[in-house]
PyMOL CGO cylinders between C-alpha atoms (Angstrom):
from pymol import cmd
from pymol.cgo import CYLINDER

trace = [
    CYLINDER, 6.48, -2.54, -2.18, 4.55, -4.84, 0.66, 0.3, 1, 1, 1, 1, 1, 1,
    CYLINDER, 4.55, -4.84, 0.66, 3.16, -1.79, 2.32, 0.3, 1, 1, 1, 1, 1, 1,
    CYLINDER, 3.16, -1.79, 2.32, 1.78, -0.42, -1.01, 0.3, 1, 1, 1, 1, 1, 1,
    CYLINDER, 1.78, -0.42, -1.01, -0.10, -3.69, -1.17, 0.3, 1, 1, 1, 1, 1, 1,
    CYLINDER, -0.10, -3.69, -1.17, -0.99, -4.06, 2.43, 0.3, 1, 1, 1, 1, 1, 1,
    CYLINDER, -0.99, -4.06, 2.43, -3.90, -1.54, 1.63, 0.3, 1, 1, 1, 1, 1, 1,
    CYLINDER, -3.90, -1.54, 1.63, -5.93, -3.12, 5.39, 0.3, 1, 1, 1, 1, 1, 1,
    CYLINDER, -5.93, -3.12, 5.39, -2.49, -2.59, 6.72, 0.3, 1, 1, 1, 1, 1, 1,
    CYLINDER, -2.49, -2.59, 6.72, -2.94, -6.29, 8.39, 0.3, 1, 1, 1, 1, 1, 1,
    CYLINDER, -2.94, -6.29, 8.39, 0.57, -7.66, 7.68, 0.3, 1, 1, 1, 1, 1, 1,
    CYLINDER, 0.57, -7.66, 7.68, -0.13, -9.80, 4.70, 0.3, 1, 1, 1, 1, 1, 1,
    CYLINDER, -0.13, -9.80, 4.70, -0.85, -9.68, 1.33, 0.3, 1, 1, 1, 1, 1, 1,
    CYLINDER, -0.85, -9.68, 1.33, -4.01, -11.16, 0.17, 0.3, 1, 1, 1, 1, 1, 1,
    CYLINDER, -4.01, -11.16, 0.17, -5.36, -12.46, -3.20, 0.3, 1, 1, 1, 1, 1, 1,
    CYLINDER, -5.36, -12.46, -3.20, -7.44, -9.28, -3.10, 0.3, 1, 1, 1, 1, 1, 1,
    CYLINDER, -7.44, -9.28, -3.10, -5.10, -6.88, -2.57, 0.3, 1, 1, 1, 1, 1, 1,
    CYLINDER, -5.10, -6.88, -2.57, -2.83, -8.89, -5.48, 0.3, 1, 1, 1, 1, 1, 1,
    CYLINDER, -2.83, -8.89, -5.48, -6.00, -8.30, -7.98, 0.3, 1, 1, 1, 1, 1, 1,
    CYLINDER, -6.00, -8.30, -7.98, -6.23, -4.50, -6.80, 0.3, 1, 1, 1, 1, 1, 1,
    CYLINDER, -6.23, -4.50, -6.80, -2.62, -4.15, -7.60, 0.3, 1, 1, 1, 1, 1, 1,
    CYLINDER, -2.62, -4.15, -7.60, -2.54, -5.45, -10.55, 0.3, 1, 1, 1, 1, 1, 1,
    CYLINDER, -2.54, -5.45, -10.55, -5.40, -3.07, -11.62, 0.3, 1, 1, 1, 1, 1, 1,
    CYLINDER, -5.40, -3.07, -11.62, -3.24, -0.40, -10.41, 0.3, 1, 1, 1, 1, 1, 1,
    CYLINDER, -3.24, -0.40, -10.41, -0.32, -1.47, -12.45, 0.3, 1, 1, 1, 1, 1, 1,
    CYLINDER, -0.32, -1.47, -12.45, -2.68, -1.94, -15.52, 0.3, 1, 1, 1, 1, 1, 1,
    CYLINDER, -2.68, -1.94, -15.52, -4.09, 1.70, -15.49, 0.3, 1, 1, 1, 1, 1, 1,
    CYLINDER, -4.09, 1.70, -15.49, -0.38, 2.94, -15.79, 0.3, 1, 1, 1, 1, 1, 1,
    CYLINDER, -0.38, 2.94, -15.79, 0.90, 0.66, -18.37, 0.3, 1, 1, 1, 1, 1, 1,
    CYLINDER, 0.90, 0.66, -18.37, -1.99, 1.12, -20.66, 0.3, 1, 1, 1, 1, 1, 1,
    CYLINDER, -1.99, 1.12, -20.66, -1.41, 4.61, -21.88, 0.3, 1, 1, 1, 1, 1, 1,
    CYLINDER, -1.41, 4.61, -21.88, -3.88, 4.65, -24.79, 0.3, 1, 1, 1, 1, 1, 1,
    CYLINDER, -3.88, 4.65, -24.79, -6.30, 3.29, -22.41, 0.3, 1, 1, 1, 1, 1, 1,
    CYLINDER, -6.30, 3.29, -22.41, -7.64, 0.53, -25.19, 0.3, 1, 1, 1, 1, 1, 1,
    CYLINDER, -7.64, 0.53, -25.19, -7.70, -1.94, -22.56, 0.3, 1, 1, 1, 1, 1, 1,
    CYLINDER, -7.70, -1.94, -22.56, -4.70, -3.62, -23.33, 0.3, 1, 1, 1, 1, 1, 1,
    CYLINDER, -4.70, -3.62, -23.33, -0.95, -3.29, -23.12, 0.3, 1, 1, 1, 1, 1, 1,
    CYLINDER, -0.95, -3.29, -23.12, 1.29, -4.32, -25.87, 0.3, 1, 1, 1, 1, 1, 1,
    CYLINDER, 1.29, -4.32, -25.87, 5.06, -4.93, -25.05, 0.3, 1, 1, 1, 1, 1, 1,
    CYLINDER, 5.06, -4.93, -25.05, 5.91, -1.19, -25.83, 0.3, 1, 1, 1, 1, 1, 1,
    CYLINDER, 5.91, -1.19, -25.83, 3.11, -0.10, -23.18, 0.3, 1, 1, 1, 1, 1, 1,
    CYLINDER, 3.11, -0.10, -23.18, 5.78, -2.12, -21.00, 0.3, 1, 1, 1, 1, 1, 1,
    CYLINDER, 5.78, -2.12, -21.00, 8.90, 0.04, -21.23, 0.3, 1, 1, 1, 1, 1, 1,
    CYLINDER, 8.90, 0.04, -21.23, 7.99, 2.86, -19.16, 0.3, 1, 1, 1, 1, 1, 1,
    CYLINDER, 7.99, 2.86, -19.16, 7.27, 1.07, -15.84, 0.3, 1, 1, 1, 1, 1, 1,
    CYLINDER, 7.27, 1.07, -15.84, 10.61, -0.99, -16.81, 0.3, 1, 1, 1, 1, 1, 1,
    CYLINDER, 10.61, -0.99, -16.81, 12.38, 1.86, -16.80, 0.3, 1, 1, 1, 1, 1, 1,
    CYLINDER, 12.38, 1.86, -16.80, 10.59, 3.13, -13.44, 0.3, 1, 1, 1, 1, 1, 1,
    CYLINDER, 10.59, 3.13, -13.44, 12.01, 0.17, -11.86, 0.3, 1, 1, 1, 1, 1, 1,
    CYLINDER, 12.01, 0.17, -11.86, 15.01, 0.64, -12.61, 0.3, 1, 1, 1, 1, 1, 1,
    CYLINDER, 15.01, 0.64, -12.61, 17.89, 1.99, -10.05, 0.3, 1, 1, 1, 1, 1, 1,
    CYLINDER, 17.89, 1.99, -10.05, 17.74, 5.32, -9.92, 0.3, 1, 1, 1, 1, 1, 1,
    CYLINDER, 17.74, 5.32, -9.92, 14.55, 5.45, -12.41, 0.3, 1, 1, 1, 1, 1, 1,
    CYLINDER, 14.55, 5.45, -12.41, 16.95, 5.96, -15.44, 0.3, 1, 1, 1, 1, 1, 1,
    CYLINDER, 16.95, 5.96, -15.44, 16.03, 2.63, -17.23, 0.3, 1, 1, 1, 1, 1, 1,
    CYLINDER, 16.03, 2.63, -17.23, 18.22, -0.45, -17.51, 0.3, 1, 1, 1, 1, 1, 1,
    CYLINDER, 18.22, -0.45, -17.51, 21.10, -0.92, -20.13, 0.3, 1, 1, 1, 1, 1, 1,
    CYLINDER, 21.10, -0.92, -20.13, 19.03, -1.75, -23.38, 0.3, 1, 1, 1, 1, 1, 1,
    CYLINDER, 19.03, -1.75, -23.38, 20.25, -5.56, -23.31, 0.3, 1, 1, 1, 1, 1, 1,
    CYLINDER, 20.25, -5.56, -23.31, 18.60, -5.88, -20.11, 0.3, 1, 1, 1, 1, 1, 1,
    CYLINDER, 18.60, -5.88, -20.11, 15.63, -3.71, -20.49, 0.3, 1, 1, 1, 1, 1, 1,
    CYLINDER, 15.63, -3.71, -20.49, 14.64, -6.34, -23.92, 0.3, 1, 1, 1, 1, 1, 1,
    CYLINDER, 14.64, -6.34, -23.92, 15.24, -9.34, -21.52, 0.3, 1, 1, 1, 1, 1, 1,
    CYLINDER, 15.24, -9.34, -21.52, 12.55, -7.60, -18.69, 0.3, 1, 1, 1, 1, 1, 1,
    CYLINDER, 12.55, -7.60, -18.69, 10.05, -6.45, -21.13, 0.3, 1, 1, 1, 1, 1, 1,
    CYLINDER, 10.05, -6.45, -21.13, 10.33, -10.29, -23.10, 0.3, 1, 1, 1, 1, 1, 1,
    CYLINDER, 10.33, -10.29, -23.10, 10.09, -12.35, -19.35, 0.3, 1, 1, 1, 1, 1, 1,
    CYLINDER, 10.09, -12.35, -19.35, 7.13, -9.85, -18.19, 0.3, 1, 1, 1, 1, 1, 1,
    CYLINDER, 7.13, -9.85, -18.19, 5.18, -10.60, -21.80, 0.3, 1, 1, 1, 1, 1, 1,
    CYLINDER, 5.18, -10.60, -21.80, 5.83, -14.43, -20.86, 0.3, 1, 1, 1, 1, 1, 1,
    CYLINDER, 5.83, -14.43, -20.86, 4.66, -14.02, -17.49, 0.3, 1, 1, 1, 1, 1, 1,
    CYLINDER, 4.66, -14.02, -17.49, 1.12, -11.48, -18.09, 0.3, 1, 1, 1, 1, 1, 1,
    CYLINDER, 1.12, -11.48, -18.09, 0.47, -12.72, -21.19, 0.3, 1, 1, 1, 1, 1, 1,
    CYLINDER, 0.47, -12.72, -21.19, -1.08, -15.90, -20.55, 0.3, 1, 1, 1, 1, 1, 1,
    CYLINDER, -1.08, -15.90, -20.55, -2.83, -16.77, -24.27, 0.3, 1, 1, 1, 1, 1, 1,
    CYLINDER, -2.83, -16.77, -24.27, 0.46, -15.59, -25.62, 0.3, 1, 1, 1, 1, 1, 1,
    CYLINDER, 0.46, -15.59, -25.62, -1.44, -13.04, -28.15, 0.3, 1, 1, 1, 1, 1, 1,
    CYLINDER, -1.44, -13.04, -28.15, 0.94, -10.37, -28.02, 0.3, 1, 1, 1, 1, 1, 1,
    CYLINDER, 0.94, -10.37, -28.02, -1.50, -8.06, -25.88, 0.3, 1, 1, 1, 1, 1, 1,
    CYLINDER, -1.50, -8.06, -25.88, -2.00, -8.45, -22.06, 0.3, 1, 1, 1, 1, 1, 1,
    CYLINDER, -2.00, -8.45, -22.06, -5.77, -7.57, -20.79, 0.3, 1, 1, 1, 1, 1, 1,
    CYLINDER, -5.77, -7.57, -20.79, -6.84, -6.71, -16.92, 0.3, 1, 1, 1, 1, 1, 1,
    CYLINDER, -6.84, -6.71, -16.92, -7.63, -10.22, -16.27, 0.3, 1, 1, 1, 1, 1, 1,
    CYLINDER, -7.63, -10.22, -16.27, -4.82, -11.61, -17.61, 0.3, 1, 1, 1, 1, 1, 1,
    CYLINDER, -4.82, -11.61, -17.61, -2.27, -9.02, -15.20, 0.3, 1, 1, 1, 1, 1, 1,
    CYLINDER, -2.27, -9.02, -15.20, -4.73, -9.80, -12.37, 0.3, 1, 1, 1, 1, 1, 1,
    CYLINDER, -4.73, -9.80, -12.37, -4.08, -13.51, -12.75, 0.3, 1, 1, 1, 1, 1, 1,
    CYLINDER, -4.08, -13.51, -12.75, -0.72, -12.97, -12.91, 0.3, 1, 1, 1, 1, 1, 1,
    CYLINDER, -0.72, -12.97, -12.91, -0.47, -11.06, -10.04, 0.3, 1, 1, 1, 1, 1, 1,
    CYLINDER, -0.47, -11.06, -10.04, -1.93, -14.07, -7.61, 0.3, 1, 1, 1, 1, 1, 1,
    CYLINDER, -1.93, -14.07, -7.61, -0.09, -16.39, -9.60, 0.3, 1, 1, 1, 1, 1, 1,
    CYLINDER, -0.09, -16.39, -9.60, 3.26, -14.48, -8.58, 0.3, 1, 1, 1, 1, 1, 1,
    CYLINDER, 3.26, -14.48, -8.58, 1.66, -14.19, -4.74, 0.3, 1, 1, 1, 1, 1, 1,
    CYLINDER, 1.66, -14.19, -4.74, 0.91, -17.60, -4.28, 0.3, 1, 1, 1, 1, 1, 1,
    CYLINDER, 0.91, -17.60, -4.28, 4.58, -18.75, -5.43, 0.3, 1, 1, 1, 1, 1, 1,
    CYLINDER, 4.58, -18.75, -5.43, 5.90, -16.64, -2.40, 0.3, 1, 1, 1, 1, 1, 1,
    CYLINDER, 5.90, -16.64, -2.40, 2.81, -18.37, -0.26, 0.3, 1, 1, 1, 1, 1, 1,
    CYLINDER, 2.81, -18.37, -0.26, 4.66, -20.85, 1.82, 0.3, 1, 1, 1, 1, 1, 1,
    CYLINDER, 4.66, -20.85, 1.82, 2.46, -22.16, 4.51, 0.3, 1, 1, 1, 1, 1, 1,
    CYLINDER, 2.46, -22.16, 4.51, -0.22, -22.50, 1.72, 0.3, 1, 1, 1, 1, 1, 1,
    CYLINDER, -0.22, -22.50, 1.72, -3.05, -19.93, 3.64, 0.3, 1, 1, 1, 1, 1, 1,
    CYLINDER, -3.05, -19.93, 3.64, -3.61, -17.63, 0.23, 0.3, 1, 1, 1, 1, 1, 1,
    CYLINDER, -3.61, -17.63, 0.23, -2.07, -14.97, 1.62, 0.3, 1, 1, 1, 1, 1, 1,
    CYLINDER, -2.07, -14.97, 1.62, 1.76, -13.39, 1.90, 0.3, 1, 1, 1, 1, 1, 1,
    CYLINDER, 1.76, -13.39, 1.90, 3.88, -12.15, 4.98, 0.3, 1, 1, 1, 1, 1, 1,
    CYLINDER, 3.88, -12.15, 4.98, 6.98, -9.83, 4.60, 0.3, 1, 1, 1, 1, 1, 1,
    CYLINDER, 6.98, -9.83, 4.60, 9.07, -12.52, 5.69, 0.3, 1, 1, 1, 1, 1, 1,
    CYLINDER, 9.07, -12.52, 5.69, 7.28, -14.83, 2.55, 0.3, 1, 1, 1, 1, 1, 1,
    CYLINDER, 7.28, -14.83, 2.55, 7.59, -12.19, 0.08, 0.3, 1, 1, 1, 1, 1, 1,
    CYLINDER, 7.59, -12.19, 0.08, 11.71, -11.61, 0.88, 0.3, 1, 1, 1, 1, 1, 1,
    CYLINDER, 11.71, -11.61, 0.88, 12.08, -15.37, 1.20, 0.3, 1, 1, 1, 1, 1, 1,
    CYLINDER, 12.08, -15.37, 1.20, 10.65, -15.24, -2.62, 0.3, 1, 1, 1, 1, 1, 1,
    CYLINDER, 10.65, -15.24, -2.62, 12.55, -12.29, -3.42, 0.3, 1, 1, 1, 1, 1, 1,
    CYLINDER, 12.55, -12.29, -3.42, 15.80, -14.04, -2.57, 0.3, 1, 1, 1, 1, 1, 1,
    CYLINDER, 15.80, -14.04, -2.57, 14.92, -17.68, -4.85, 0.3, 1, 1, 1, 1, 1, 1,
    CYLINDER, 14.92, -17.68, -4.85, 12.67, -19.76, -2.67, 0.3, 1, 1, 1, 1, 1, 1,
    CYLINDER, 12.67, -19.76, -2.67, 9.83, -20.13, -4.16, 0.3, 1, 1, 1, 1, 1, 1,
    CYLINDER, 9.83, -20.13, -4.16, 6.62, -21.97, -2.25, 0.3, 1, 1, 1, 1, 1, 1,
    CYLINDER, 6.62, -21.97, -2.25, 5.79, -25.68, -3.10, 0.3, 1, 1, 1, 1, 1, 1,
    CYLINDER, 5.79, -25.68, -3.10, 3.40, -26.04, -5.49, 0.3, 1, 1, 1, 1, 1, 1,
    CYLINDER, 3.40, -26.04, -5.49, -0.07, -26.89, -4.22, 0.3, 1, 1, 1, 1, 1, 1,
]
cmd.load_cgo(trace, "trace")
């Protein structure tokens, strides 16, 4: 995951890289390409990330879609636009940001990954 953000290849992720991402992300969740995603548009890439790609038991899978709608969908319409998975994106790489310089190590990103999440600035 870090080294398919890493696109300079520099060691850290930036706020840049977070926005190009997310536009990356976008482009595959919106499969009738109407410049939004809707919480179905959501399932595939759930499943994706699932062990073994097979998609998570369906109690689980309702509980990932619901949390990444709360997170991405920041004017809580039901849709989630470009901008809003873009902000969402920095928002999630500045909580693993902690010596505050707007950009993420490895090290920052597992220290996220296992529940420490950055001070807020």
């Amino acid at each position: 995951m870090f080294a398919g953000q890493d696109t300079n290849r520099d060691g850290l992720i930036d706020q840049a890289e977070a926005r190009a991402e997310a536009a990356r992300v976008f482009r595959t969740l919106d499969v009738n390409r109407d410049a939004m995603c809707v919480i179905a548009e959501l399932d595939p890439q759930i499943a994706t990330g699932s062990p073994g790609r097979v998609g998570f038991p369906s109690d689980s899978h309702v509980v990932l879609r619901q949390a990444t709608m709360q997170l991405w969908d920041a004017d809580g319409d039901g849709r989630i636009t470009l901008a809003e998975t873009r902000q969402a994106f920095v928002d999630g790489l500045l909580k693993a940001d902690h010596d505050g310089d707007g950009k993420v190590t490895r090290a920052e990103l597992v220290r996220m990954h296992q529940g420490v999440i950055a001070p807020a600035r």
